[in-house]
Backbone as a printed PyTorch tensor [residue, N CA C, xyz], in Angstrom:
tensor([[[ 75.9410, 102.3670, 135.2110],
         [ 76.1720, 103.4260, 134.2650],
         [ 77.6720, 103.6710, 134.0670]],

        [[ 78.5380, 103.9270, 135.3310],
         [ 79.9600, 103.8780, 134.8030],
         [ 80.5960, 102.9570, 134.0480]],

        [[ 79.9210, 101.0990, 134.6810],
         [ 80.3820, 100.2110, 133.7050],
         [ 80.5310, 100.7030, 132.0120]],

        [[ 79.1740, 100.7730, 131.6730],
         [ 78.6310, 101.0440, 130.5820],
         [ 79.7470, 102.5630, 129.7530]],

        [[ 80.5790, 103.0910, 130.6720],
         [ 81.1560, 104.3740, 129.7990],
         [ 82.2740, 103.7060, 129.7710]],

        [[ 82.8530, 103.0480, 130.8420],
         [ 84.5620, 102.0850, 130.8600],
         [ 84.2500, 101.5550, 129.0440]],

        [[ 83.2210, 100.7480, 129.1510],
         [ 83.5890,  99.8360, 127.9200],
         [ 83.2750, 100.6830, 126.6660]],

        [[ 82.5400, 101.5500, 126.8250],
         [ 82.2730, 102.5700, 125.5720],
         [ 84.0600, 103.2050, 124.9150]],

        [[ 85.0220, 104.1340, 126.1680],
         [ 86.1070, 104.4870, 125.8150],
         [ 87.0260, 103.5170, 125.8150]],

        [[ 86.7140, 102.3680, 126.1200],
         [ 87.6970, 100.8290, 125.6920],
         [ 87.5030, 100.5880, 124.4000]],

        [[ 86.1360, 100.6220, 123.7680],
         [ 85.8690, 100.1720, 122.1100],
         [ 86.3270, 101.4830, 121.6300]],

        [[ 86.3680, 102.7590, 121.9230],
         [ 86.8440, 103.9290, 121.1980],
         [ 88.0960, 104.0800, 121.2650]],

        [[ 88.8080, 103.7100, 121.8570],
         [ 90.3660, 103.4900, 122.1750],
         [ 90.6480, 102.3700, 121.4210]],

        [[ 89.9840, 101.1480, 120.8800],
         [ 90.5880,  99.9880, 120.6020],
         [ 89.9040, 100.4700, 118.5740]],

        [[ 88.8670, 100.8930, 118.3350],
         [ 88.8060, 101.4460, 117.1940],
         [ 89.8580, 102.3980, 116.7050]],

        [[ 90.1620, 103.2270, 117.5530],
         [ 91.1820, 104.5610, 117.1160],
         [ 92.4200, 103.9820, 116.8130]],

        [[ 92.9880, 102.6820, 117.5950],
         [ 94.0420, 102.0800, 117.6850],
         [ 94.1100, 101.3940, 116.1920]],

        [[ 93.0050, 100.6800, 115.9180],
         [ 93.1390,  99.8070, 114.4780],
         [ 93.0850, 100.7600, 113.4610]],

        [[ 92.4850, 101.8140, 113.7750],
         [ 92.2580, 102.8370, 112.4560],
         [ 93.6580, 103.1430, 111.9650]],

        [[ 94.3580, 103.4030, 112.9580],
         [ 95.7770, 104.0980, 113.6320],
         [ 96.9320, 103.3220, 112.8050]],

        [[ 96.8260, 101.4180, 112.8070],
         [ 97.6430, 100.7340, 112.4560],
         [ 97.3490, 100.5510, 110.9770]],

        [[ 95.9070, 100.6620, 110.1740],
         [ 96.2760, 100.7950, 109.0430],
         [ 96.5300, 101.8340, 108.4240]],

        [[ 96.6670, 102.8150, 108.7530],
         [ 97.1600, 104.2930, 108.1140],
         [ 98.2720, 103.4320, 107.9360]],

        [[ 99.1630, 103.3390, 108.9310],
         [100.3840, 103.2870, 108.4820],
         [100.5210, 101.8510, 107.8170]],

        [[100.1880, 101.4010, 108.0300],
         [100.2180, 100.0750, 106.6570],
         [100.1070, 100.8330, 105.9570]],

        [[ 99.1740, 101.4660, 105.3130],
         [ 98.9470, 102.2230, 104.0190],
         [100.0720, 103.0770, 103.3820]],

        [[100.3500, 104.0280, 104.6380],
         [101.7680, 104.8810, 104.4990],
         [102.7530, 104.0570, 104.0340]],

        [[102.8040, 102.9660, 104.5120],
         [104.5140, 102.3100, 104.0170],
         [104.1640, 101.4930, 102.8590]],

        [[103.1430, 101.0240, 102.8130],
         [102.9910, 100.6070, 101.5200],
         [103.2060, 101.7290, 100.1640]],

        [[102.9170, 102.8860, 100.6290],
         [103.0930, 104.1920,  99.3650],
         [104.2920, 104.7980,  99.3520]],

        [[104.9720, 104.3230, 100.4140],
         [106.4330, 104.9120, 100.8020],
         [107.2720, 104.0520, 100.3050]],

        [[107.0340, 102.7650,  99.6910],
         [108.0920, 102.2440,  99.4580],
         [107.8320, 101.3330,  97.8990]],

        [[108.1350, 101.9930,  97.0030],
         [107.6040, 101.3540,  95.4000],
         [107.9050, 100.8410,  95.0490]],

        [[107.6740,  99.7530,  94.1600],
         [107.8380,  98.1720,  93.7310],
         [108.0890,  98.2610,  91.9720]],

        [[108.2950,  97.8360,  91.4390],
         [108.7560,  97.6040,  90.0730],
         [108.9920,  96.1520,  89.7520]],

        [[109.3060,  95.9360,  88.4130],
         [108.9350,  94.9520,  88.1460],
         [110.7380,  94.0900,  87.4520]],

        [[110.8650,  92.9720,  86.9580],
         [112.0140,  92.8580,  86.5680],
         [112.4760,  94.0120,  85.4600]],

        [[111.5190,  93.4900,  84.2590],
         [111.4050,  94.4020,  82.8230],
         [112.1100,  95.8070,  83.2160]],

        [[110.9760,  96.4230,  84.1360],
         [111.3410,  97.8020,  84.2170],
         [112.5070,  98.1590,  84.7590]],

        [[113.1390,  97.2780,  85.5620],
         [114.5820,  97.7600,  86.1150],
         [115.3390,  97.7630,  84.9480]],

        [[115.6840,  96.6990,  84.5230],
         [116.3700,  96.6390,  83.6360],
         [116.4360,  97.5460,  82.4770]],

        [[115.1810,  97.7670,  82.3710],
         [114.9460,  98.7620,  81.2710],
         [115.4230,  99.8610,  81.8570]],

        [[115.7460, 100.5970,  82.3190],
         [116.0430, 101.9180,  83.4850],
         [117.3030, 101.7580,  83.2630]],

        [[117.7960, 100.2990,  83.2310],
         [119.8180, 100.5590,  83.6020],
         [119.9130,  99.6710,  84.7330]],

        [[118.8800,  99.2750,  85.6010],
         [119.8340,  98.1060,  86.7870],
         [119.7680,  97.1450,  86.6080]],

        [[120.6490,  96.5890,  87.8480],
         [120.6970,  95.1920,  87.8060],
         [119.4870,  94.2380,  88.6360]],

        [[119.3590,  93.6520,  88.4780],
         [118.5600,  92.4550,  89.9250],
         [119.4170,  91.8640,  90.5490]],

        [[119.3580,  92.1550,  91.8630],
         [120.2870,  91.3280,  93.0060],
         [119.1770,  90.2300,  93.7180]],

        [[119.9160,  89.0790,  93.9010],
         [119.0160,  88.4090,  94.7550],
         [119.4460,  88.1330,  96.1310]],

        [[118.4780,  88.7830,  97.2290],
         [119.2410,  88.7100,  98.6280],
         [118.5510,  87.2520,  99.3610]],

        [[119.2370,  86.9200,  99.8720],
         [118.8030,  85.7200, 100.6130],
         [117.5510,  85.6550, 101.9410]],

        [[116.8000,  85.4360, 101.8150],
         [115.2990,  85.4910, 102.6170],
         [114.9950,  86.7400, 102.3990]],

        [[115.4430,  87.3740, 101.4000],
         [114.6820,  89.3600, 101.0520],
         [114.1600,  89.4200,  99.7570]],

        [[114.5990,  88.3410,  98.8510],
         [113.5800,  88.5760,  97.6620],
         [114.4850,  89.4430,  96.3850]],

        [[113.9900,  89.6140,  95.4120],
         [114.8990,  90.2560,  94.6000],
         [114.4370,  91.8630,  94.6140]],

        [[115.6210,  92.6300,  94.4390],
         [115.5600,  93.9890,  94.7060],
         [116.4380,  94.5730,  93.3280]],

        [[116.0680,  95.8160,  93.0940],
         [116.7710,  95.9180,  91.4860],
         [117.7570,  97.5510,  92.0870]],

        [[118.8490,  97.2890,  91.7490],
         [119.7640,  98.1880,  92.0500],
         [120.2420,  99.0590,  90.5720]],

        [[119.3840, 100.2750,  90.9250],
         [119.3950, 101.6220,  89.6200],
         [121.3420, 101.9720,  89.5590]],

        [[121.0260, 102.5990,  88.1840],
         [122.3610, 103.2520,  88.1990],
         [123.1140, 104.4580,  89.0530]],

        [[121.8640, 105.1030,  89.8980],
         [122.1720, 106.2020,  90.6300],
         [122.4100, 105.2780,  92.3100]],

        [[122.6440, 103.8500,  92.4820],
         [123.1490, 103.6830,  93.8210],
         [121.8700, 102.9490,  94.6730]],

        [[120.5400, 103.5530,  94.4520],
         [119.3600, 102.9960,  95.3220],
         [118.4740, 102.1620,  94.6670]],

        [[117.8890, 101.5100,  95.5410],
         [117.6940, 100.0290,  95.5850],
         [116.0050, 100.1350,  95.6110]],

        [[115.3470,  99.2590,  94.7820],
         [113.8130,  99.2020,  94.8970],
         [113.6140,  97.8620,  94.5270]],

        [[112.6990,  97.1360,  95.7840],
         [112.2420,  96.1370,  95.7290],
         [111.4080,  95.4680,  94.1530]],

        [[111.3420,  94.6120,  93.9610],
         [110.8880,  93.6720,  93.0410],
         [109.3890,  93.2920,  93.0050]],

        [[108.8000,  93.6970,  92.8200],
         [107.1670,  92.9600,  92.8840],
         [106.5650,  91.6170,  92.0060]]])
């Protein structure tokens, strides 16, 4: 019977844990917004291309949003 509760709060600990890691996948995926070439440009920036980072479009107010 104790066996049987060890592995019960091992699968409830290892569920809570995965639940846990995609929140925040989710969170940073909504935390961090993507745009497209068109639309930067259209806005006023430029496209920079960083080396192993992909292109990122730099607005006229200074900050930087990735490229999708």
């Amino acid at each position: 019977m104790r066996i049987r509760r060890l592995l019960g709060l091992a699968l409830a600990t290892a569920t809570l844990a995965g639940t846990s890691a995609l929140g925040a996948a989710t969170a940073q995926a909504a935390a961090s917004p993507t745009i497209t070439s068109p639309e930067c440009t259209a806005q006023g920036g430029t496209v920079r291309t960083t080396p192993y980072a992909g292109y990122t479009c730099v607005l006229p107010d200074g900050s930087t949003v990735s490229i999708s």
